[in-house]
Gaussian input, Z-matrix of N, CA and C with variables (Angstrom, degrees):
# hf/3-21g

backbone

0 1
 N
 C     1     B1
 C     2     B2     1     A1
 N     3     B3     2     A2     1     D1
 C     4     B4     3     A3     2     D2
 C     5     B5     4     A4     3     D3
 N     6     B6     5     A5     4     D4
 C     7     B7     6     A6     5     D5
 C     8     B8     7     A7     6     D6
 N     9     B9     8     A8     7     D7
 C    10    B10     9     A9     8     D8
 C    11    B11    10    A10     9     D9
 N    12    B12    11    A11    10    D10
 C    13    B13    12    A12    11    D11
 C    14    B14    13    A13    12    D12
 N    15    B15    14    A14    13    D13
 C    16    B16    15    A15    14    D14
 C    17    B17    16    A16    15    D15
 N    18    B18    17    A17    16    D16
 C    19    B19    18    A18    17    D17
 C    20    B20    19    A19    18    D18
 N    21    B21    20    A20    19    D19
 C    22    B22    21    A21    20    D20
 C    23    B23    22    A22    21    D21
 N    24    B24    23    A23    22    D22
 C    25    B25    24    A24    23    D23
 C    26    B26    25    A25    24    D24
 N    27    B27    26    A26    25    D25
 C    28    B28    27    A27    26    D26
 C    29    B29    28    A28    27    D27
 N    30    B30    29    A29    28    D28
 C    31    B31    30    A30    29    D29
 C    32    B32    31    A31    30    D30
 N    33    B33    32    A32    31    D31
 C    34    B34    33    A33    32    D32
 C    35    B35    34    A34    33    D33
 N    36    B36    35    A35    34    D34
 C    37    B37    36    A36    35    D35
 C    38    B38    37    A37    36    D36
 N    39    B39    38    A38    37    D37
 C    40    B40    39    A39    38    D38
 C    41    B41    40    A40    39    D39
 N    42    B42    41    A41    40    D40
 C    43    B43    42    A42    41    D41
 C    44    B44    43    A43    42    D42
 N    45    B45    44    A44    43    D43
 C    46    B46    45    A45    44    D44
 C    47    B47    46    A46    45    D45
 N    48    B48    47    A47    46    D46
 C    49    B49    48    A48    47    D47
 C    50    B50    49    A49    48    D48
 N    51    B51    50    A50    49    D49
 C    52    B52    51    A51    50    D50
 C    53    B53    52    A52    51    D51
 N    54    B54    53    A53    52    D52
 C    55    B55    54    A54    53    D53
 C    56    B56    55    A55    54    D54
 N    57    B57    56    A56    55    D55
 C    58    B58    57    A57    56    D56
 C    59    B59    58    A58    57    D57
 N    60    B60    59    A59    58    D58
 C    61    B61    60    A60    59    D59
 C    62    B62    61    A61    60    D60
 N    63    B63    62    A62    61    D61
 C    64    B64    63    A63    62    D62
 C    65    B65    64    A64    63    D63
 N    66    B66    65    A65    64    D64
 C    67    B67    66    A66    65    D65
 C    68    B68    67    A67    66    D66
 N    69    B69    68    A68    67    D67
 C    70    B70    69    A69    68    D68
 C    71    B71    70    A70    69    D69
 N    72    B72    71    A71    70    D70
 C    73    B73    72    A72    71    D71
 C    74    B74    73    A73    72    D72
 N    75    B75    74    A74    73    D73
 C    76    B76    75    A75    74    D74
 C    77    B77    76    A76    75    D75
 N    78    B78    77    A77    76    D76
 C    79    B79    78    A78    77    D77
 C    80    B80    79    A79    78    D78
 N    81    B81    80    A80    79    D79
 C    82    B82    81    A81    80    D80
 C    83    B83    82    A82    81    D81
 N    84    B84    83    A83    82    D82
 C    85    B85    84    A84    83    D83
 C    86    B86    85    A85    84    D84
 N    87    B87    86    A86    85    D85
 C    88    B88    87    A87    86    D86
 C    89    B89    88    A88    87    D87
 N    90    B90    89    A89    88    D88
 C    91    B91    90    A90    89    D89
 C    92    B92    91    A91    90    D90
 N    93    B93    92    A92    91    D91
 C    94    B94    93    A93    92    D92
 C    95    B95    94    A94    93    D93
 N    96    B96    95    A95    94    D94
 C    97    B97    96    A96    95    D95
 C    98    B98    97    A97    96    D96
 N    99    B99    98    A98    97    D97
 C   100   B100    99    A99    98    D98
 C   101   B101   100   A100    99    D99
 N   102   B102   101   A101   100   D100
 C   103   B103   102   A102   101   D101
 C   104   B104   103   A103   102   D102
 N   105   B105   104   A104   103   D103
 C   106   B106   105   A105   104   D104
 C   107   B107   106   A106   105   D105
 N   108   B108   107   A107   106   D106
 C   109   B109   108   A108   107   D107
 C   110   B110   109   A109   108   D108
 N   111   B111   110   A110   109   D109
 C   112   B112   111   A111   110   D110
 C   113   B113   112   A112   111   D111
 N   114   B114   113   A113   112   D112
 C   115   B115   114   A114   113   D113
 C   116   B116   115   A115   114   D114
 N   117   B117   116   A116   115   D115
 C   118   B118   117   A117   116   D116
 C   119   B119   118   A118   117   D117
 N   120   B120   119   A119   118   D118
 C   121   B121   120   A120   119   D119
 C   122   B122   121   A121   120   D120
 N   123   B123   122   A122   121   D121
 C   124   B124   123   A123   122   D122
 C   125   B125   124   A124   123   D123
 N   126   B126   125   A125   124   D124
 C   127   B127   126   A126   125   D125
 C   128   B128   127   A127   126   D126
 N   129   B129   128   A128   127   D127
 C   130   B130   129   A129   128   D128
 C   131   B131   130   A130   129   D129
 N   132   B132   131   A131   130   D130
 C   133   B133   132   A132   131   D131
 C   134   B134   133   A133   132   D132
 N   135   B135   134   A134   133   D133
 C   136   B136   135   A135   134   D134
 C   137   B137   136   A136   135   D135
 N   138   B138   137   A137   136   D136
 C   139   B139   138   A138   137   D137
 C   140   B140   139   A139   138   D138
 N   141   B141   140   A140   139   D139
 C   142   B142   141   A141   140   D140
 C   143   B143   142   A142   141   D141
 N   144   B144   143   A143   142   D142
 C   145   B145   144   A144   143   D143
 C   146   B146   145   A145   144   D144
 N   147   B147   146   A146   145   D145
 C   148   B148   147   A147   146   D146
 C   149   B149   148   A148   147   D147
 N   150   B150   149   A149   148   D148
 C   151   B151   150   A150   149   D149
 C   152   B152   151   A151   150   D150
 N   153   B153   152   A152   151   D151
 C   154   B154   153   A153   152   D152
 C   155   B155   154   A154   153   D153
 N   156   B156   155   A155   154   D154
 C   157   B157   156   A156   155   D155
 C   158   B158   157   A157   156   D156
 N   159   B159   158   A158   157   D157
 C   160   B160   159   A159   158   D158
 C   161   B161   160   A160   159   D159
 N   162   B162   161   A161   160   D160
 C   163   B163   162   A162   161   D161
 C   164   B164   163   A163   162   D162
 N   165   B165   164   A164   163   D163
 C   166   B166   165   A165   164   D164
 C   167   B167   166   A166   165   D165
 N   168   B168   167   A167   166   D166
 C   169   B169   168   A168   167   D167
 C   170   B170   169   A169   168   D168
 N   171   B171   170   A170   169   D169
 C   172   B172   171   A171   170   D170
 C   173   B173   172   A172   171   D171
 N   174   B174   173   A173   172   D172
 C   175   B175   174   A174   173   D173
 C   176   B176   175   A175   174   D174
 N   177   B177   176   A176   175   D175
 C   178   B178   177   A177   176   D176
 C   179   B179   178   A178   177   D177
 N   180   B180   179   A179   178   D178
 C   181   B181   180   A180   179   D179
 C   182   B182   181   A181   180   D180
 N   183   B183   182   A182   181   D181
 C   184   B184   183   A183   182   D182
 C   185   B185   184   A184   183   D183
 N   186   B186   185   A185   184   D184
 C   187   B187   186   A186   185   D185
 C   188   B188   187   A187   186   D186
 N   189   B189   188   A188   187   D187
 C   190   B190   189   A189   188   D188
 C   191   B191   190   A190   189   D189
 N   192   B192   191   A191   190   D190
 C   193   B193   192   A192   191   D191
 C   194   B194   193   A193   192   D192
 N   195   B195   194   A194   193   D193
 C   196   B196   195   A195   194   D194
 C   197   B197   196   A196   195   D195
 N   198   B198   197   A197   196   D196
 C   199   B199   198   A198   197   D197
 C   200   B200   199   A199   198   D198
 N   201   B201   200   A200   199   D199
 C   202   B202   201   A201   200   D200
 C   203   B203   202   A202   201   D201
 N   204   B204   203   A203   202   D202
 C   205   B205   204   A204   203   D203
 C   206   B206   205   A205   204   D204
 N   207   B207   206   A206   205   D205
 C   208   B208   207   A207   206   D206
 C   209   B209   208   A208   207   D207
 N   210   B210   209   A209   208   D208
 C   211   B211   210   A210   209   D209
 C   212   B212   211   A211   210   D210
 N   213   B213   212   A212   211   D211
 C   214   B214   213   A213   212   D212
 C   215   B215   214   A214   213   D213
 N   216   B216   215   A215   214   D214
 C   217   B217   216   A216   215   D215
 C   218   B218   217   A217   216   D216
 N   219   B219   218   A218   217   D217
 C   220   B220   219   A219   218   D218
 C   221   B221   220   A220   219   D219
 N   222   B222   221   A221   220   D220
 C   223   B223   222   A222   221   D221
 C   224   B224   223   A223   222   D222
 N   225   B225   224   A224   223   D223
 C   226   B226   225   A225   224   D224
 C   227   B227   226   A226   225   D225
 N   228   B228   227   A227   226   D226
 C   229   B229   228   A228   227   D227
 C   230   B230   229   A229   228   D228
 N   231   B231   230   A230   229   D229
 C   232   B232   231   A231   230   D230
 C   233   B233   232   A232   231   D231
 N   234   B234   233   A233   232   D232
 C   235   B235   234   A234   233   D233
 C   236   B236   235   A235   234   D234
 N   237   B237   236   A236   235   D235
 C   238   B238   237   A237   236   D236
 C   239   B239   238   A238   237   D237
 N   240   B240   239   A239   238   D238
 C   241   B241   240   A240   239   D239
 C   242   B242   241   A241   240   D240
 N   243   B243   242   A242   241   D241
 C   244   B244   243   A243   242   D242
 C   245   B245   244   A244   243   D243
 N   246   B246   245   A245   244   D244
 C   247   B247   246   A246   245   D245
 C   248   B248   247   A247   246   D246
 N   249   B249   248   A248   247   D247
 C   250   B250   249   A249   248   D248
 C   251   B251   250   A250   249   D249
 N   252   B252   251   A251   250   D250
 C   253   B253   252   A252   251   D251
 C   254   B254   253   A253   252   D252
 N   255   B255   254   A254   253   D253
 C   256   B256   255   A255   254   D254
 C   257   B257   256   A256   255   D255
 N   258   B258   257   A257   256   D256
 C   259   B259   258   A258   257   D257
 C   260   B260   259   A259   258   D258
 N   261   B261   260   A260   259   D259
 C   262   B262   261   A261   260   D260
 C   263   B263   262   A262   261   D261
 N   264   B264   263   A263   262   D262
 C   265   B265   264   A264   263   D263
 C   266   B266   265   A265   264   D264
 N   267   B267   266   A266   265   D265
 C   268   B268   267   A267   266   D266
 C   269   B269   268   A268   267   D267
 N   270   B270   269   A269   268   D268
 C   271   B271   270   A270   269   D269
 C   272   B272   271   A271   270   D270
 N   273   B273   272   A272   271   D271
 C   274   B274   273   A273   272   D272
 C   275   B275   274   A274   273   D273
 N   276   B276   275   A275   274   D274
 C   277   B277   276   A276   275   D275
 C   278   B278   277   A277   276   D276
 N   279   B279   278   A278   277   D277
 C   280   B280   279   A279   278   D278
 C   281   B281   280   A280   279   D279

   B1=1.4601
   B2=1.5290
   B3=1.4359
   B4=1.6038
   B5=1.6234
   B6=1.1982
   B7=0.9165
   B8=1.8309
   B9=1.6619
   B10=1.5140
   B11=1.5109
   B12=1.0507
   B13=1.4528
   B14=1.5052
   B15=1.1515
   B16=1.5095
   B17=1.9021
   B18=1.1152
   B19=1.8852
   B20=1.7877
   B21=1.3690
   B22=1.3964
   B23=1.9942
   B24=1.0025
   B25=1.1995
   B26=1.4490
   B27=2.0728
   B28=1.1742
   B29=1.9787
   B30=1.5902
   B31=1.5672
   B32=1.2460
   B33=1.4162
   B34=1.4711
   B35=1.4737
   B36=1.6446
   B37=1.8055
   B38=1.6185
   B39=1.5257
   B40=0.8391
   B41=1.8393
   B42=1.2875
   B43=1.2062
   B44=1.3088
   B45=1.4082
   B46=1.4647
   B47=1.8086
   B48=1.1475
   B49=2.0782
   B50=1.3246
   B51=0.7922
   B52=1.4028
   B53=1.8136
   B54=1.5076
   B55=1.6185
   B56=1.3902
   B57=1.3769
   B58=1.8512
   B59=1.6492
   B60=1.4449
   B61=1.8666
   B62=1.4923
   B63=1.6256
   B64=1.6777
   B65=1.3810
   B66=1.9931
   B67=1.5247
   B68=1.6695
   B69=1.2834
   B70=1.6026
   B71=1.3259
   B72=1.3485
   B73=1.9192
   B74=1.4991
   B75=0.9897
   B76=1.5243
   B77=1.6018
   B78=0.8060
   B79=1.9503
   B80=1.6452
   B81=1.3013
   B82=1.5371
   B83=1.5143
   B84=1.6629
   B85=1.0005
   B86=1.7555
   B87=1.5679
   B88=1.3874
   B89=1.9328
   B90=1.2088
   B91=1.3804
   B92=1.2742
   B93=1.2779
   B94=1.5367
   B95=1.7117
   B96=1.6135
   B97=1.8328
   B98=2.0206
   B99=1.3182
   B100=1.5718
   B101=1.5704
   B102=1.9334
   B103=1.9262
   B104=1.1294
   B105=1.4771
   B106=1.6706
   B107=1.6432
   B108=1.2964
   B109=1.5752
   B110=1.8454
   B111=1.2233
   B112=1.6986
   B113=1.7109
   B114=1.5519
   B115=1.4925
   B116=1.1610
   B117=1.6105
   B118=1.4626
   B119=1.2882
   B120=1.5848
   B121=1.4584
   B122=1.2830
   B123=1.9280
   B124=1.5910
   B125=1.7781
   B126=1.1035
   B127=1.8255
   B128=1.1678
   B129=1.4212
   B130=1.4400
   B131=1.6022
   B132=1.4264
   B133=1.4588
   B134=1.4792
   B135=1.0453
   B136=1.5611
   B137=1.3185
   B138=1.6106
   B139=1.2026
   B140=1.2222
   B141=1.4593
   B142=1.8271
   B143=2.1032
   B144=1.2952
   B145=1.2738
   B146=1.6477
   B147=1.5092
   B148=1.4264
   B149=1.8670
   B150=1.4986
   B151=1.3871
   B152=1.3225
   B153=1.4245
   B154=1.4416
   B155=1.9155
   B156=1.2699
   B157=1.4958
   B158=1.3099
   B159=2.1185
   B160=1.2662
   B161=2.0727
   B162=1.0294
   B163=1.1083
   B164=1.7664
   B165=1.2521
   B166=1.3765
   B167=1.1593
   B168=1.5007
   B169=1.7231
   B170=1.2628
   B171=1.0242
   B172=1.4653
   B173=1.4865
   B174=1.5531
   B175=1.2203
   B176=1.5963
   B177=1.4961
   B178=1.3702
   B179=1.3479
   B180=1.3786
   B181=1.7880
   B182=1.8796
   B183=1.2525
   B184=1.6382
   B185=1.4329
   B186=1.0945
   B187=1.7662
   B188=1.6911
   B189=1.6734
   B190=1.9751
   B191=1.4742
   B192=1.4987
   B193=1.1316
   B194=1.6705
   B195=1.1249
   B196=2.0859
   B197=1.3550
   B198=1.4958
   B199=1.5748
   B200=1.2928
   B201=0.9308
   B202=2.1079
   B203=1.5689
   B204=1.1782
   B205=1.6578
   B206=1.5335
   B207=1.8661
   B208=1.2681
   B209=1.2362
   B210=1.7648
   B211=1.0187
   B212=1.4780
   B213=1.4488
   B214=1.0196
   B215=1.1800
   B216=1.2100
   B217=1.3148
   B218=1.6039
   B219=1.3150
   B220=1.0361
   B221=1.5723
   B222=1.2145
   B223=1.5040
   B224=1.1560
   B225=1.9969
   B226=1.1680
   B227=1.9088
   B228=1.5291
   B229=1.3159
   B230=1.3955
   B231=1.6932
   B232=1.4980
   B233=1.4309
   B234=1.4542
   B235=1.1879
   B236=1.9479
   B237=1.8356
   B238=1.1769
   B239=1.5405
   B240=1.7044
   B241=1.4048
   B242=1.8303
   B243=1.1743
   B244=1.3077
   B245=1.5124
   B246=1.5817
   B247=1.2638
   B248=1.8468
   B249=1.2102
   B250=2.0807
   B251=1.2194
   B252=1.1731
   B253=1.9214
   B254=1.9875
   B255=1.7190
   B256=1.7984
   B257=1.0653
   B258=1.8510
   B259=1.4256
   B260=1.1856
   B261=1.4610
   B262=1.8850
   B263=1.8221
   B264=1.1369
   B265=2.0248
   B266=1.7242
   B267=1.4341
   B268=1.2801
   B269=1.7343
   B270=1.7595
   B271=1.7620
   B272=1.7306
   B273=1.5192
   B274=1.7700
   B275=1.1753
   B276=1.2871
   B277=1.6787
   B278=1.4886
   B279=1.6102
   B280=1.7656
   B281=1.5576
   A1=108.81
   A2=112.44
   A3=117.55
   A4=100.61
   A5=145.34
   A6=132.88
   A7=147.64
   A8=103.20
   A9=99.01
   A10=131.17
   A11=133.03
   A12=145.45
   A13=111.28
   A14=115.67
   A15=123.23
   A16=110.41
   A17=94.07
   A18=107.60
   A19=90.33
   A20=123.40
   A21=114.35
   A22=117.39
   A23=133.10
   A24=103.47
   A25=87.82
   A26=101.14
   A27=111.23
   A28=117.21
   A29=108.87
   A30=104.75
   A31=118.80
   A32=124.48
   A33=106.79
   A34=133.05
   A35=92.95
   A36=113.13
   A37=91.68
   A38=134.19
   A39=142.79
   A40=93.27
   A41=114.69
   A42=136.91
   A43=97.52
   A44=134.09
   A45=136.67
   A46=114.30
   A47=91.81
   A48=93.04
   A49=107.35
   A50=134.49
   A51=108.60
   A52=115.04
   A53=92.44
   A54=112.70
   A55=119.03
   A56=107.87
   A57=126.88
   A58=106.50
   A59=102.24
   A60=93.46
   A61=95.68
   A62=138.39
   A63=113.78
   A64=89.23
   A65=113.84
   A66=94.72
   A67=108.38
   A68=95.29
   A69=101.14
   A70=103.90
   A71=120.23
   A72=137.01
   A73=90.98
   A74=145.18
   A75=104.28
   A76=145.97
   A77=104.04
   A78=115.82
   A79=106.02
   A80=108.10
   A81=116.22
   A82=111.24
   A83=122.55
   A84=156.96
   A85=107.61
   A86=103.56
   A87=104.02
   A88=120.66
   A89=104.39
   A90=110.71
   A91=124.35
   A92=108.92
   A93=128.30
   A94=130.80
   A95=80.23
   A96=106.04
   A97=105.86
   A98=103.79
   A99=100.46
   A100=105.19
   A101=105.91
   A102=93.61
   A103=112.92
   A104=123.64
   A105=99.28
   A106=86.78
   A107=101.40
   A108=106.84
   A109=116.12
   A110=108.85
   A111=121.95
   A112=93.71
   A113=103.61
   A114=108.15
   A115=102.74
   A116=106.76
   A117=128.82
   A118=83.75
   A119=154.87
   A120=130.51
   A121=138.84
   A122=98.44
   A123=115.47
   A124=85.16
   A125=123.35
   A126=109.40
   A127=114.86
   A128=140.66
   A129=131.66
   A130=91.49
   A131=121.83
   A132=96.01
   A133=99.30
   A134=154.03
   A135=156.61
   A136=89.81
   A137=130.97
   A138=108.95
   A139=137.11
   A140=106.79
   A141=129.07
   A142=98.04
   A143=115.63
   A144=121.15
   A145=107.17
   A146=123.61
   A147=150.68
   A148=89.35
   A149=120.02
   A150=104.98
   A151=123.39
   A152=130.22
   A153=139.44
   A154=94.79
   A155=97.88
   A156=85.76
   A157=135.96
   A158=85.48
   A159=119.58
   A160=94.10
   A161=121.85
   A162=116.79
   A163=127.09
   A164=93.62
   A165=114.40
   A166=108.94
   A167=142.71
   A168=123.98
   A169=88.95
   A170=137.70
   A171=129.40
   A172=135.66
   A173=110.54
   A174=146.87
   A175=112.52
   A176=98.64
   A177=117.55
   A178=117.63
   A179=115.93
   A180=126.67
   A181=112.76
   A182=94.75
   A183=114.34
   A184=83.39
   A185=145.64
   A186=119.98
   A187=103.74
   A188=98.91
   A189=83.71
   A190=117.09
   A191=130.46
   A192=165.69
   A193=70.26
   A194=97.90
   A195=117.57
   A196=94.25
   A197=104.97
   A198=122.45
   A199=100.59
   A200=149.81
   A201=147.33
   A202=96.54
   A203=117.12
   A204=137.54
   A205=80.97
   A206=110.17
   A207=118.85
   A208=140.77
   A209=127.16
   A210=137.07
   A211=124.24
   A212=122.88
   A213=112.86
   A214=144.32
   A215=115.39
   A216=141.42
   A217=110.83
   A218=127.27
   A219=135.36
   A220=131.72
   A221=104.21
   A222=129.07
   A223=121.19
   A224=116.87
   A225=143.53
   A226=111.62
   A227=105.62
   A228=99.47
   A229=96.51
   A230=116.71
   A231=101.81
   A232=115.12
   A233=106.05
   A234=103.43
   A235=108.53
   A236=103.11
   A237=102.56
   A238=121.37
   A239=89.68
   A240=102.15
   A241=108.52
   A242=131.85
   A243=125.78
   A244=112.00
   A245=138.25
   A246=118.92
   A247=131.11
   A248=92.59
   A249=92.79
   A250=85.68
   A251=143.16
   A252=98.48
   A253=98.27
   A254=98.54
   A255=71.57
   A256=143.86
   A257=96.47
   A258=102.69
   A259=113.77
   A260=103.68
   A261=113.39
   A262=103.68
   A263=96.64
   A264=107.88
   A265=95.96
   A266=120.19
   A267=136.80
   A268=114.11
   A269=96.21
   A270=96.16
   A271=111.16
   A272=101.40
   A273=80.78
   A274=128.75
   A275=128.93
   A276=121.55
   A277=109.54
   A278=102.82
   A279=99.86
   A280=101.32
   D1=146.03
   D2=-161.87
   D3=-75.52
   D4=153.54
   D5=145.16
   D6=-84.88
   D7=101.68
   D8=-163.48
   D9=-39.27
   D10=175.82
   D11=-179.63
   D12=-156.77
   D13=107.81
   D14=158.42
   D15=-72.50
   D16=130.24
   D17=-178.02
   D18=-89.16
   D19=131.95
   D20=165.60
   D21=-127.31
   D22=160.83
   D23=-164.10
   D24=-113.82
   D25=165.77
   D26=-159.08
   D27=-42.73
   D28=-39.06
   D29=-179.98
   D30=-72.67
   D31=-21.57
   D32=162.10
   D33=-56.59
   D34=-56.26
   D35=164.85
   D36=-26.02
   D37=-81.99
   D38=-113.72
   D39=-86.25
   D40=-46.36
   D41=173.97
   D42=-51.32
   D43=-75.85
   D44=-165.77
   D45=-60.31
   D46=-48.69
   D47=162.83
   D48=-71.91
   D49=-14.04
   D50=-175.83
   D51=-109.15
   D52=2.55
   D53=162.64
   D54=-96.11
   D55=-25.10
   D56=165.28
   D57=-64.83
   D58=-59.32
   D59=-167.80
   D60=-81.93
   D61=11.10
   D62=166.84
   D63=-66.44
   D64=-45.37
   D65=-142.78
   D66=-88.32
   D67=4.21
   D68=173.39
   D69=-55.76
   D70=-82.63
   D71=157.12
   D72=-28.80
   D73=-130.87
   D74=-149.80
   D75=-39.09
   D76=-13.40
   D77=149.45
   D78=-48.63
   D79=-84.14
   D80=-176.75
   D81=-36.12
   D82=-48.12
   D83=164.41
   D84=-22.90
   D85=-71.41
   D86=169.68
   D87=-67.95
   D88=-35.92
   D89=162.41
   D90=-30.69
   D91=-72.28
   D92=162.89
   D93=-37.82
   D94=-46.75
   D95=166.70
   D96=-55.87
   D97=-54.06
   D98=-163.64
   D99=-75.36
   D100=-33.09
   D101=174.60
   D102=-61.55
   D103=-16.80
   D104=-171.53
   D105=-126.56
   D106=60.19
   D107=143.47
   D108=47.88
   D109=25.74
   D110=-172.76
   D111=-60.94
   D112=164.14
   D113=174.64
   D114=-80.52
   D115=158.06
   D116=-162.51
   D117=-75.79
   D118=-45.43
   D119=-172.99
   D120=-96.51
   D121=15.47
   D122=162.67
   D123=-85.46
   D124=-65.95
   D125=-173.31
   D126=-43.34
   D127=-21.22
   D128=-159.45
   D129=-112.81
   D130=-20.22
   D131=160.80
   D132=-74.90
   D133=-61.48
   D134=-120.87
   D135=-80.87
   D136=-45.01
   D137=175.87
   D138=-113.07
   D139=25.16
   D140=152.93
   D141=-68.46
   D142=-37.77
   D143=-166.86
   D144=-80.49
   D145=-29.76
   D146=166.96
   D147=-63.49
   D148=-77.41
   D149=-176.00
   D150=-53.27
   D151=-35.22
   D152=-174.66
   D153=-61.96
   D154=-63.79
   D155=176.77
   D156=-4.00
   D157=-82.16
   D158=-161.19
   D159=-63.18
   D160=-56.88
   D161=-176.44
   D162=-38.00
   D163=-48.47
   D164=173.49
   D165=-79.43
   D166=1.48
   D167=147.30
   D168=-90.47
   D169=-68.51
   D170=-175.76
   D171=-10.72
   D172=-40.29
   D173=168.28
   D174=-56.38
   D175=-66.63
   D176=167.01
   D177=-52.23
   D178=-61.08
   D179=164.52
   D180=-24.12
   D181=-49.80
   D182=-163.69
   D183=-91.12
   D184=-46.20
   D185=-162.64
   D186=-78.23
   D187=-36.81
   D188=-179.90
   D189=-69.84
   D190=-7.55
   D191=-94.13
   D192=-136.04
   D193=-92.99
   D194=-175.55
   D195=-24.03
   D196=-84.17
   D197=-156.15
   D198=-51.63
   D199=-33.67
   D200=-168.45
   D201=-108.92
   D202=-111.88
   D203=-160.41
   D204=-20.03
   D205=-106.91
   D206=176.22
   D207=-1.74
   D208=-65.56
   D209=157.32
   D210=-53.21
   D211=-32.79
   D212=160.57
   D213=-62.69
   D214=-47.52
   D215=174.68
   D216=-68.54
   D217=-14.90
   D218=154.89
   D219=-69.20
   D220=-31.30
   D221=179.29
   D222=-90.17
   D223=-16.49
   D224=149.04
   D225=-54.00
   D226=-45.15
   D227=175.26
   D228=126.59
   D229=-13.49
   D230=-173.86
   D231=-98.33
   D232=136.77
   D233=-168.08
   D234=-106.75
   D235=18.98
   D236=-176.39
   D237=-73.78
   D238=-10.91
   D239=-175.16
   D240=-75.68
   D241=-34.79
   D242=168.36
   D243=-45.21
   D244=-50.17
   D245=155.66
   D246=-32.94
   D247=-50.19
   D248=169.47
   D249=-72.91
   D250=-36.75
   D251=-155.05
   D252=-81.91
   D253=-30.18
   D254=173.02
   D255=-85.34
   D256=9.78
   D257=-177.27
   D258=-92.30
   D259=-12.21
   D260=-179.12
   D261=-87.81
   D262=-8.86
   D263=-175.97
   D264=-79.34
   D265=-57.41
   D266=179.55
   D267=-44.91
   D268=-56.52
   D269=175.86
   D270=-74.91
   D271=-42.12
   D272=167.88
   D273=-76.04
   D274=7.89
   D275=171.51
   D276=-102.00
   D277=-21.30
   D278=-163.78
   D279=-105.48

């Protein structure tokens, strides 16, 4: 099987890394939190705020996701792509 490639243009790149290295720094962030022994419910906010993140590019990931990959390939005629999108609906809900 071929392996896909999404084309993205330079402001997304720029948009999507630069939403990767916030939550990087907060990664390190909690790291730092557990060597020096921080309370367990300053970490569990820090990484309710680490999941909110991640969810919310994710979100974003999956909506440009629709509008390009999806839509295209739909307009191509293939409708093999509706199987990935519900299988990617299934792992992000379950």
């Amino acid at each position: 099987m071929k392996e896909k490639h999404t084309h993205r243009g330079e402001e997304e790149k720029k948009l999507v890394i630069h939403r990767l290295n916030r939550m990087e720094g907060q990664i390190r962030g909690v790291k730092k939190m557990i060597e020096e022994d921080r309370y367990c419910n300053d970490v569990l906010i820090q990484l309710a705020a680490i999941e909110n993140s991640i969810k919310s590019l994710s979100n974003h990931i999956l909506e440009n996701h629709l509008y390009t990959c999806i839509s295209e390939e739909l307009e191509k005629g293939n409708l093999d792509v509706l199987e990935e999108l519900i299988s990617l609906f299934k792992r992000f809900n379950g």
